[in-house]
Phi, psi and omega in degrees: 000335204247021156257355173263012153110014151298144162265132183281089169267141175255140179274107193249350160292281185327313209277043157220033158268153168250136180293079200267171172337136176052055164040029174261123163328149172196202202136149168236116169244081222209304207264331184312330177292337190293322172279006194272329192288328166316302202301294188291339141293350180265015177103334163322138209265349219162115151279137165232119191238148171249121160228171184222156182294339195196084176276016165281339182234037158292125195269024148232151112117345232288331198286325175251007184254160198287175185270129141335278189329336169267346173336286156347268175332282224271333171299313178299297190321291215273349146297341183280331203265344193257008175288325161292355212250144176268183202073350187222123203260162206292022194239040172259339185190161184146243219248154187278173185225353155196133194220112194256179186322306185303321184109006166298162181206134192240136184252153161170191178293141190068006169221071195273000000 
């Protein structure tokens, strides 16, 4: 992707939902930063996390999205882990560019 002009982004909520009983979602999301940090060390340009001020009353997704309130932390963490790699300058995560009712927030290029 990223020799066709692309940015490598990770989905890091989605990728810890489980398919649960009667098509209700399910997940721990305790594990997307851990996979996020993975992410932003094998070289991803860029995380995408869904988070909520109170993801138990979230109206989707509420089992995998981060706490708002932890937001801060994990941000700090995975600016921390892409700062050694060259090329890829901090305006890879830092403020969201898009956040919806539901609570997603997408990091990515440019948007420091």
């Amino acid at each position: 992707m990223r020799k066709a002009g692309y940015s490598v982004i990770f989905d890091a909520t989605h990728s810890v939902q489980r398919q649960a009983e009667q098509g209700l979602d399910s997940g721990d999301g305790r594990v997307g930063p851990i996979l996020a940090k993975a992410a932003m060390a094998a070289g991803c340009d860029g995380i995408f996390m869904e988070v909520h001020e109170n993801p138990a009353r979230a109206f989707s997704d509420g089992s995998t999205q981060i706490p708002l309130k932890d937001l801060p932390k994990h941000l700090r963490m995975l600016k921390a882990i892409m700062l050694p790699f060259p090329g890829r300058g901090i305006d890879h995560i830092a403020r969201p560019i898009r956040a919806s009712l539901l609570g997603s927030a997408q990091f990515g290029p440019g948007t420091l």
